[in-house]
PDB file of N, CA, C and O in Angstrom:
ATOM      1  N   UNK A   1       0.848  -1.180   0.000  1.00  0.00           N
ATOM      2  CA  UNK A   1       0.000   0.000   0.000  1.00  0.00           C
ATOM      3  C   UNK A   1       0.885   1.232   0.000  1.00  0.00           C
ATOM      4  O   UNK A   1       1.888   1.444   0.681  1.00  0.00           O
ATOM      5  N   UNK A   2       0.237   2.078  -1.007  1.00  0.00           N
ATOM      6  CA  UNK A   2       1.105   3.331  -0.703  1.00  0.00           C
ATOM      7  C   UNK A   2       0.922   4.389   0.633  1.00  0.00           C
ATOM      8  O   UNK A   2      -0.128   4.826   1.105  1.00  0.00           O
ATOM      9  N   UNK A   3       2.179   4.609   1.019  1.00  0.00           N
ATOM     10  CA  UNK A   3       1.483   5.582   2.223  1.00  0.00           C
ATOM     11  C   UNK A   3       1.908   6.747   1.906  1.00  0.00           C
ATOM     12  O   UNK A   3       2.187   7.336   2.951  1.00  0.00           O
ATOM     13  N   UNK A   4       2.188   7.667   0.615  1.00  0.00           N
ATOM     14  CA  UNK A   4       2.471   9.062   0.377  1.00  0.00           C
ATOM     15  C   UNK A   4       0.713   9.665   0.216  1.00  0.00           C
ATOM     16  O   UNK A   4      -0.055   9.455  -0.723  1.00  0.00           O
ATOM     17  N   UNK A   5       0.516  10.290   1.217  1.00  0.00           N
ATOM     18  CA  UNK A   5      -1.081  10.995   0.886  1.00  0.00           C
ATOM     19  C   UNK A   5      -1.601  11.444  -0.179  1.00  0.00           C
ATOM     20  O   UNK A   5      -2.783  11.333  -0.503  1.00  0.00           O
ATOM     21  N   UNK A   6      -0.405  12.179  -1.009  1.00  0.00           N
ATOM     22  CA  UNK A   6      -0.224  13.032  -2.291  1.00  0.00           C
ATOM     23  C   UNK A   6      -0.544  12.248  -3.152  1.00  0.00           C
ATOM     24  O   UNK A   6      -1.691  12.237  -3.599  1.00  0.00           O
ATOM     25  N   UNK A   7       0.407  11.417  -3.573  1.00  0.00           N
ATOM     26  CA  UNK A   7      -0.052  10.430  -4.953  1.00  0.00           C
ATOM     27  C   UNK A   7      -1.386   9.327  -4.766  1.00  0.00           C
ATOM     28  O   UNK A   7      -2.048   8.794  -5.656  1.00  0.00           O
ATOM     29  N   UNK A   8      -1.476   9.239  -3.737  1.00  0.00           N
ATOM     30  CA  UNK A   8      -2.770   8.527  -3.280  1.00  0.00           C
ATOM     31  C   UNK A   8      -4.005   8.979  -3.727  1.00  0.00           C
ATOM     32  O   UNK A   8      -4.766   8.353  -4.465  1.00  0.00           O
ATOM     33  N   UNK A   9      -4.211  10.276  -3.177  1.00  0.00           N
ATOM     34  CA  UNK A   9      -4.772  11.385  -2.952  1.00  0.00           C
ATOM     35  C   UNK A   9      -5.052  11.325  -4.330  1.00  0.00           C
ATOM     36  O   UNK A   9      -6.065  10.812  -4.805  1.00  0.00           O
ATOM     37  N   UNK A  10      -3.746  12.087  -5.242  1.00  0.00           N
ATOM     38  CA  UNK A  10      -4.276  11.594  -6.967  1.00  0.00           C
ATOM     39  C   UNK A  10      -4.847  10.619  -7.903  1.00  0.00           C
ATOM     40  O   UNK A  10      -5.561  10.600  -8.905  1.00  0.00           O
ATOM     41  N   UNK A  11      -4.219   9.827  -7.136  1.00  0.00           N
ATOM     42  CA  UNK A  11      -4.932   8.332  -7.479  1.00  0.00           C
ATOM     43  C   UNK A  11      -6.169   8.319  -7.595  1.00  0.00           C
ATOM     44  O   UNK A  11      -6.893   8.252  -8.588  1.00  0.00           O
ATOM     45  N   UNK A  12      -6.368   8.385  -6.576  1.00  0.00           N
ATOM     46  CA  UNK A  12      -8.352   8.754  -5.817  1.00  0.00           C
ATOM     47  C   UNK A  12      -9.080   9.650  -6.572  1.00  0.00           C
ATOM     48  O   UNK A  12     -10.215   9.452  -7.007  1.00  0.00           O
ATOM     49  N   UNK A  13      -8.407  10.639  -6.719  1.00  0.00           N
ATOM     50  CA  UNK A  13      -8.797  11.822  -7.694  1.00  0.00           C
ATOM     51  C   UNK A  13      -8.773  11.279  -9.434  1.00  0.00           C
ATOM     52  O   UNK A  13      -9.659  11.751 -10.145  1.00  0.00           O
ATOM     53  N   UNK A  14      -8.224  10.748  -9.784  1.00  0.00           N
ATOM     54  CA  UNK A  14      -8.054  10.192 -11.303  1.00  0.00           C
ATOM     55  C   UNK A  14      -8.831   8.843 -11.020  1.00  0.00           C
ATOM     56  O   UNK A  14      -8.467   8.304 -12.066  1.00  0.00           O
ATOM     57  N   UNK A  15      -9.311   8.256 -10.653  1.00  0.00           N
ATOM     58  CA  UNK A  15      -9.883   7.251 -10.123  1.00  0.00           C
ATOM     59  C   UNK A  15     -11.309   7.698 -10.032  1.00  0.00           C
ATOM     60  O   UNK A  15     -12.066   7.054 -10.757  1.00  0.00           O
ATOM     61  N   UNK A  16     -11.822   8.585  -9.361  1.00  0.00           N
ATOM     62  CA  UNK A  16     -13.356   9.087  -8.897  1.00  0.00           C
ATOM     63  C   UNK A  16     -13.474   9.835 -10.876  1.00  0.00           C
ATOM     64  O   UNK A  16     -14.504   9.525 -11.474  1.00  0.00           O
ATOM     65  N   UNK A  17     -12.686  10.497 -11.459  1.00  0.00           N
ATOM     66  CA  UNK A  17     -12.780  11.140 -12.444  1.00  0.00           C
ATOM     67  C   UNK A  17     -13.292  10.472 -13.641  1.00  0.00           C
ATOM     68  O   UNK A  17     -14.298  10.620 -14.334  1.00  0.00           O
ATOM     69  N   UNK A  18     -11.899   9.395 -13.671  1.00  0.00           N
ATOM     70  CA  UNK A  18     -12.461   8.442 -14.819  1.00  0.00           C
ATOM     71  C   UNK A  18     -13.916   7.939 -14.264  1.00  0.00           C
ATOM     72  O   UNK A  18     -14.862   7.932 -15.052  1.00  0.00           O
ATOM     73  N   UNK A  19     -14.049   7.632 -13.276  1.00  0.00           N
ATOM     74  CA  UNK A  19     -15.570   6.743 -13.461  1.00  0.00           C
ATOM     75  C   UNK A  19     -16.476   7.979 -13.897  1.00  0.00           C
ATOM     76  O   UNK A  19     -16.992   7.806 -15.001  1.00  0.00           O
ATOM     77  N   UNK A  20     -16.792   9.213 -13.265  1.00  0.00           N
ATOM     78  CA  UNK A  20     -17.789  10.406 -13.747  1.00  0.00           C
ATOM     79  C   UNK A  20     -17.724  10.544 -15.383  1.00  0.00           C
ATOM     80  O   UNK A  20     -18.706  10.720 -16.104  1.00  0.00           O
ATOM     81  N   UNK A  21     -16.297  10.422 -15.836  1.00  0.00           N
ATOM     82  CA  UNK A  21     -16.500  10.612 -17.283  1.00  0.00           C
ATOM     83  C   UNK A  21     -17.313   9.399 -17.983  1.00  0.00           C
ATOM     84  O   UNK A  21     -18.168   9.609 -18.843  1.00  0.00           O
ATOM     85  N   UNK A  22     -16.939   8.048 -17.504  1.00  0.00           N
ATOM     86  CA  UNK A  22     -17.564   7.072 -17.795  1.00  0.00           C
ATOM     87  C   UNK A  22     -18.948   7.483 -17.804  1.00  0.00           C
ATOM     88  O   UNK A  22     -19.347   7.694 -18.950  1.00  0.00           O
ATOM     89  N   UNK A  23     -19.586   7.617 -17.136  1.00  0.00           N
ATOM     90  CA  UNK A  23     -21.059   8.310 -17.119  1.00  0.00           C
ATOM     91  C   UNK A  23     -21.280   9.554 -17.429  1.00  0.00           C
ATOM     92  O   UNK A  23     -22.062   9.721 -16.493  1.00  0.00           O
ATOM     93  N   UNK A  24     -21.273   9.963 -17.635  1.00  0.00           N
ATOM     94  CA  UNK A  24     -21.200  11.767 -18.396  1.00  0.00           C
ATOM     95  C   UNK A  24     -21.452  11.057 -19.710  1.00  0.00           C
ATOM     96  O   UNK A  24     -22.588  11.091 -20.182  1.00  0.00           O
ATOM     97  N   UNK A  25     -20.606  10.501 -20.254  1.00  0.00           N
ATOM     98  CA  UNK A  25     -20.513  10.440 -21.777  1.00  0.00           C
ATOM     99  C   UNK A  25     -21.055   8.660 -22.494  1.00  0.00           C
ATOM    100  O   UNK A  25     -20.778   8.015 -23.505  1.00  0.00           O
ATOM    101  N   UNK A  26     -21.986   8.445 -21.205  1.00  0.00           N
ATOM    102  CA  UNK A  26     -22.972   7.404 -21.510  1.00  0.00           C
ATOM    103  C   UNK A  26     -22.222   5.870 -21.808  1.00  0.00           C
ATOM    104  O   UNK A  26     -22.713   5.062 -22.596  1.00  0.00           O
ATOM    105  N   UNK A  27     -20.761   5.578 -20.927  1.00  0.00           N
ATOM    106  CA  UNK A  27     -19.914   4.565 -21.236  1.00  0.00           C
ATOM    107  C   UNK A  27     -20.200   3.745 -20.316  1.00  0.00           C
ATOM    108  O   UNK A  27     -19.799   2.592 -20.466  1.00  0.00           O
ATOM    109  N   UNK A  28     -20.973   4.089 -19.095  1.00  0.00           N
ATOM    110  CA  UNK A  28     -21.780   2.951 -18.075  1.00  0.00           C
ATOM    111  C   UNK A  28     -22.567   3.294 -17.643  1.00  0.00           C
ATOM    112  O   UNK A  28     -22.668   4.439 -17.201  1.00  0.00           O
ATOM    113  N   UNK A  29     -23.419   2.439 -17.606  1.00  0.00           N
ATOM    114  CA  UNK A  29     -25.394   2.532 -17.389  1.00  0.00           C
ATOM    115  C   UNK A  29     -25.389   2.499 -15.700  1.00  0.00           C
ATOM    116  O   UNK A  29     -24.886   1.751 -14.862  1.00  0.00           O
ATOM    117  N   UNK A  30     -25.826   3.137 -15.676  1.00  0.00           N
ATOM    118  CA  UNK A  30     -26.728   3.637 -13.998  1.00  0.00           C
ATOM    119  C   UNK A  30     -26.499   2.813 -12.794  1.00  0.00           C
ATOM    120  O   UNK A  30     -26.010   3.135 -11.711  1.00  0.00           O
ATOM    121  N   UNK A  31     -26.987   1.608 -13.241  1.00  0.00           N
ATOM    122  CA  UNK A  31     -26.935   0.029 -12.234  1.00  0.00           C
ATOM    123  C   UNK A  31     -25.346  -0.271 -12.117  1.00  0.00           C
ATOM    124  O   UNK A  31     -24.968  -0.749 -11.047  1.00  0.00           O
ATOM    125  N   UNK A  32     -24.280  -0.002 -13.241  1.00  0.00           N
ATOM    126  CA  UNK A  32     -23.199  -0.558 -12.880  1.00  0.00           C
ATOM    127  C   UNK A  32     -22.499   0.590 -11.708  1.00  0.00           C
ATOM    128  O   UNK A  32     -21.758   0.335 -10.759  1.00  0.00           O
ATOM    129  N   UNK A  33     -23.010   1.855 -12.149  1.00  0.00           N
ATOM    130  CA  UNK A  33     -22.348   3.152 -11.613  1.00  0.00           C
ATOM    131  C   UNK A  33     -22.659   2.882 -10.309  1.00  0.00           C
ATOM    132  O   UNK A  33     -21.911   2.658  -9.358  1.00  0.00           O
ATOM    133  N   UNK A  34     -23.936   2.932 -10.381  1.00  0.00           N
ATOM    134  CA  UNK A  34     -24.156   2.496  -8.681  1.00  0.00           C
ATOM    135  C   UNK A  34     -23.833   1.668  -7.639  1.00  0.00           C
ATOM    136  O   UNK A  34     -23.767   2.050  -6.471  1.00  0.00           O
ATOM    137  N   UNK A  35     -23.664   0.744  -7.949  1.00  0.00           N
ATOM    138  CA  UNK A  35     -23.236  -0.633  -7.662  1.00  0.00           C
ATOM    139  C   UNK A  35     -21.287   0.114  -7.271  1.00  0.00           C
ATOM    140  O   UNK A  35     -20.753  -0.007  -6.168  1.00  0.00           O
ATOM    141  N   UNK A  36     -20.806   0.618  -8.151  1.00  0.00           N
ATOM    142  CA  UNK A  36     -19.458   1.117  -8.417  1.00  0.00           C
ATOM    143  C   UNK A  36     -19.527   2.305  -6.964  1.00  0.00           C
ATOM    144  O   UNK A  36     -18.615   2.515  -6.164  1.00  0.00           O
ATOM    145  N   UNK A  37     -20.518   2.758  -6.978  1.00  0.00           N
ATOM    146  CA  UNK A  37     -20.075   4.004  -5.890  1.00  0.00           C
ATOM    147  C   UNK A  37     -20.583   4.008  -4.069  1.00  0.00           C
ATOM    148  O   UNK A  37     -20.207   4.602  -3.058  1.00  0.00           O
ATOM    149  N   UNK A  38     -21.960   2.655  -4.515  1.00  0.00           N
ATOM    150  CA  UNK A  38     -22.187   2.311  -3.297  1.00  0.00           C
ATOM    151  C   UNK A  38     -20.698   1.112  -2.659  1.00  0.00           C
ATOM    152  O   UNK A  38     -20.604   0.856  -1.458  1.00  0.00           O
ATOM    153  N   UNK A  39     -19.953   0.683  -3.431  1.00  0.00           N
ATOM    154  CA  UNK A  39     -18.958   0.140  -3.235  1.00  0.00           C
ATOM    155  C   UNK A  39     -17.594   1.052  -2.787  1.00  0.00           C
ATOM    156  O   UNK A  39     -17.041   1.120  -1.689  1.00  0.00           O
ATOM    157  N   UNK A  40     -17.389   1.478  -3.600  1.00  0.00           N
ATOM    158  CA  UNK A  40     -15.994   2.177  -3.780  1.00  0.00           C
ATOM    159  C   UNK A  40     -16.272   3.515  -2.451  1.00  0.00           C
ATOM    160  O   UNK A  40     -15.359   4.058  -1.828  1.00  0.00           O
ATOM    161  N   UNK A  41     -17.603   3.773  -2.299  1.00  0.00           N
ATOM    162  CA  UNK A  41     -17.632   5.322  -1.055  1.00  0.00           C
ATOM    163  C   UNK A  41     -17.509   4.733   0.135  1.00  0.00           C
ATOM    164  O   UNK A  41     -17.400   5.454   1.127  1.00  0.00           O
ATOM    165  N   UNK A  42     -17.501   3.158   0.280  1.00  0.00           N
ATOM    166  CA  UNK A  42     -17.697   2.654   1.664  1.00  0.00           C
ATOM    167  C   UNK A  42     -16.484   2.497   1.930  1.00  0.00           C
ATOM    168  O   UNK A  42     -16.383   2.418   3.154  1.00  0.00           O
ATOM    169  N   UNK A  43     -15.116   2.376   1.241  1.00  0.00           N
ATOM    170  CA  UNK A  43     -14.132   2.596   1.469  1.00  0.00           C
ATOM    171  C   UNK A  43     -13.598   4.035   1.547  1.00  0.00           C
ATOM    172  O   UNK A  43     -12.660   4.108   2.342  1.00  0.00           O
ATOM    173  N   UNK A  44     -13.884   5.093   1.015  1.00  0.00           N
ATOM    174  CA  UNK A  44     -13.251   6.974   1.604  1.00  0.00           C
ATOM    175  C   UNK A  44     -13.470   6.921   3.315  1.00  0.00           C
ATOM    176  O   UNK A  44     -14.417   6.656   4.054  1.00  0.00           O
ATOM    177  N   UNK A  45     -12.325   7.249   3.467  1.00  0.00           N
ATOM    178  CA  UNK A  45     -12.628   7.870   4.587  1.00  0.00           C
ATOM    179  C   UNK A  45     -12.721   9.604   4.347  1.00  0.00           C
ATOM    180  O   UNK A  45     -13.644  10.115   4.981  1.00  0.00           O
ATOM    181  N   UNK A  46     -12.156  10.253   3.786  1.00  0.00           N
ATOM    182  CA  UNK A  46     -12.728  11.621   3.369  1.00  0.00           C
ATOM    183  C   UNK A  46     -13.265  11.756   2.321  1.00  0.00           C
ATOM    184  O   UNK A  46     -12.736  11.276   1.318  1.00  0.00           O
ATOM    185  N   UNK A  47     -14.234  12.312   2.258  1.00  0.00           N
ATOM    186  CA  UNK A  47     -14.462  12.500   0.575  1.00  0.00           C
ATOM    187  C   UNK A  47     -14.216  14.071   0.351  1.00  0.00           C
ATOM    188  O   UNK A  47     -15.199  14.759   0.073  1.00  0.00           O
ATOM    189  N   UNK A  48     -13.299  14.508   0.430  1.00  0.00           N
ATOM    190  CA  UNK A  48     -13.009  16.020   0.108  1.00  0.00           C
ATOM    191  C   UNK A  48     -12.076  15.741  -1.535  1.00  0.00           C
ATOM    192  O   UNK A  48     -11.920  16.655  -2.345  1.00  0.00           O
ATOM    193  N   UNK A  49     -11.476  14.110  -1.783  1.00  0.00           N
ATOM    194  CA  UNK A  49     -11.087  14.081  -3.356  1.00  0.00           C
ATOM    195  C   UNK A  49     -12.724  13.933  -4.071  1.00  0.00           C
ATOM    196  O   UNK A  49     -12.985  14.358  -5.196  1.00  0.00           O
ATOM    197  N   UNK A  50     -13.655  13.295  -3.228  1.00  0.00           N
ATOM    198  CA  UNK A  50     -14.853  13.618  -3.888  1.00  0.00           C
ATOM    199  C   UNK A  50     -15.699  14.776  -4.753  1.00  0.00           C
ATOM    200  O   UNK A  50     -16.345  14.994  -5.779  1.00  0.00           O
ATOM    201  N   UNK A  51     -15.138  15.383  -3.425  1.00  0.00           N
ATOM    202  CA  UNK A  51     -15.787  16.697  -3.889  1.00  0.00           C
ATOM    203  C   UNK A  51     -15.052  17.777  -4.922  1.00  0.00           C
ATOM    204  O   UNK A  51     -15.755  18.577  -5.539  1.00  0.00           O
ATOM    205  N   UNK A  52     -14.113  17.768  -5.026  1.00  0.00           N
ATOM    206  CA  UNK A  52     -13.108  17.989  -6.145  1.00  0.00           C
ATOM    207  C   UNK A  52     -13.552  17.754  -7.124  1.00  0.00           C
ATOM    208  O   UNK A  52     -13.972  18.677  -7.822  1.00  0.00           O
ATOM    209  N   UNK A  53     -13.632  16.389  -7.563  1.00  0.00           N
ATOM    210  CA  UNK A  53     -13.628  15.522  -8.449  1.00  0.00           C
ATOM    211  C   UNK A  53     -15.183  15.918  -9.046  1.00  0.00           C
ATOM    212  O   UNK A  53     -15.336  16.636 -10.034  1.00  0.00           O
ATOM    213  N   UNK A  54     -16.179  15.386  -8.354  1.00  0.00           N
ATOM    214  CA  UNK A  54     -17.704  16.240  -8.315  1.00  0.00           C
ATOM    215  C   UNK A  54     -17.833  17.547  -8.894  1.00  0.00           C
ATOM    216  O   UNK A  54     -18.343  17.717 -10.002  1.00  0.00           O
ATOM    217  N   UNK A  55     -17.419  18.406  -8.230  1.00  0.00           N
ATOM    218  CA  UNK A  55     -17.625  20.375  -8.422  1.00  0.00           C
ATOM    219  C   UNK A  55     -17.067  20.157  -9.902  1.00  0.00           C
ATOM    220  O   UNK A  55     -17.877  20.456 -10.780  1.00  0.00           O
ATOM    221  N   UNK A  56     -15.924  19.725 -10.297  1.00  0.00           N
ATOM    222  CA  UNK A  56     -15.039  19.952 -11.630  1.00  0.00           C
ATOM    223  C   UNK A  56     -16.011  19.531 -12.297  1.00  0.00           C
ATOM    224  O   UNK A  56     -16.887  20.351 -12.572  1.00  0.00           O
ATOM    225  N   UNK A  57     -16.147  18.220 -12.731  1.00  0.00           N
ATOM    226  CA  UNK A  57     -16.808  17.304 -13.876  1.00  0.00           C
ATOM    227  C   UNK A  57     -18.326  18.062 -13.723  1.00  0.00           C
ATOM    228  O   UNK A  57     -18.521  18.487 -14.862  1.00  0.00           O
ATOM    229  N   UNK A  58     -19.077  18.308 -13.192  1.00  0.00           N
ATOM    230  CA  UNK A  58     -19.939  18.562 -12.937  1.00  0.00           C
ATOM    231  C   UNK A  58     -20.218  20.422 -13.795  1.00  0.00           C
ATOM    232  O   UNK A  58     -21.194  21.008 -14.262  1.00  0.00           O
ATOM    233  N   UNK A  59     -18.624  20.778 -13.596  1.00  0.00           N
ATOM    234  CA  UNK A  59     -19.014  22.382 -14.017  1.00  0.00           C
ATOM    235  C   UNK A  59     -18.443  21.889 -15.659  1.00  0.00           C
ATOM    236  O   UNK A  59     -18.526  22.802 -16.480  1.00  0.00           O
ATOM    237  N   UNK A  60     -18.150  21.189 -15.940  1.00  0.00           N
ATOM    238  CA  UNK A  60     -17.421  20.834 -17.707  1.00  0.00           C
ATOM    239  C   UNK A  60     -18.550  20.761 -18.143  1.00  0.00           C
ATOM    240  O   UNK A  60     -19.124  21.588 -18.851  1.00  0.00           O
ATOM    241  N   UNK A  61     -19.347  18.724 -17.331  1.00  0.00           N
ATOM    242  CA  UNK A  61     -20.335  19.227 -17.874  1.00  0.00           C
ATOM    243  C   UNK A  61     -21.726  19.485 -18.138  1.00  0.00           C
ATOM    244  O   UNK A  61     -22.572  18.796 -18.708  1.00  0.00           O
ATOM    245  N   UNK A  62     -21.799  20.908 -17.469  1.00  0.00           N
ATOM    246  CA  UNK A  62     -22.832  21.453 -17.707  1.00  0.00           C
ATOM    247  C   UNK A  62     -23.433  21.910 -18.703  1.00  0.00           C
ATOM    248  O   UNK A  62     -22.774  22.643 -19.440  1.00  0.00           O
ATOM    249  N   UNK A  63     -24.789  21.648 -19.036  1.00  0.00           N
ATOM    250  CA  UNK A  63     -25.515  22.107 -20.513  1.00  0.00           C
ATOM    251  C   UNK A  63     -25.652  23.676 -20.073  1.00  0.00           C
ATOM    252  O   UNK A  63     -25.920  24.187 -18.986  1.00  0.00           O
ATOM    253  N   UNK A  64     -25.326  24.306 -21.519  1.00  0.00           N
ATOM    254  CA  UNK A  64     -25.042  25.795 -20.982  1.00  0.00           C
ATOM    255  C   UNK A  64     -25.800  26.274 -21.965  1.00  0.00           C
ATOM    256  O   UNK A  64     -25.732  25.950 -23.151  1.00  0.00           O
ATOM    257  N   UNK A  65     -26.865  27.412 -21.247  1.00  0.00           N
ATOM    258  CA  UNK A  65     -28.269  27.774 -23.011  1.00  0.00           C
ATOM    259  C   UNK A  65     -27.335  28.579 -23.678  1.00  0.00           C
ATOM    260  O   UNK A  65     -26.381  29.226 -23.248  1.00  0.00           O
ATOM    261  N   UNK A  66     -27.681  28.457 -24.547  1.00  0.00           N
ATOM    262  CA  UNK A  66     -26.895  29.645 -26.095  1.00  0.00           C
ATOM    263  C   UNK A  66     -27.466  30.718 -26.105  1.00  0.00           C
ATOM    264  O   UNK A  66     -27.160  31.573 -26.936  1.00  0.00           O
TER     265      UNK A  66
END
């Protein structure tokens, strides 16, 4: 196990990312996502790479009116 917080930390962060893009751009259906996050959140003990990860993808992507 790594114990540097930093690259971990990124890990977690490139890790929570790829899966949001996975769904954003319709590459996994709902049931697997879920299944994926009711899993994977029971292991964070912080979710502050969550929320990172969340706020970003979330402001990309947003549908924006013309």
């Amino acid at each position: 196990m790594n114990n540097n917080p930093s690259k971990v930390n990124a890990e977690l962060i490139q890790e929570f990312r790829s899966m949001i893009a996975l769904q954003i751009h319709g590459d996994m259906d709902w049931v697997r996502a879920r299944t994926y996050w009711q899993n994977r959140l029971a292991t964070v003990d912080n979710t502050n790479e969550l929320a990172e990860v969340l706020s970003y993808a979330l402001c990309k992507a947003a549908i924006r009116p013309k």
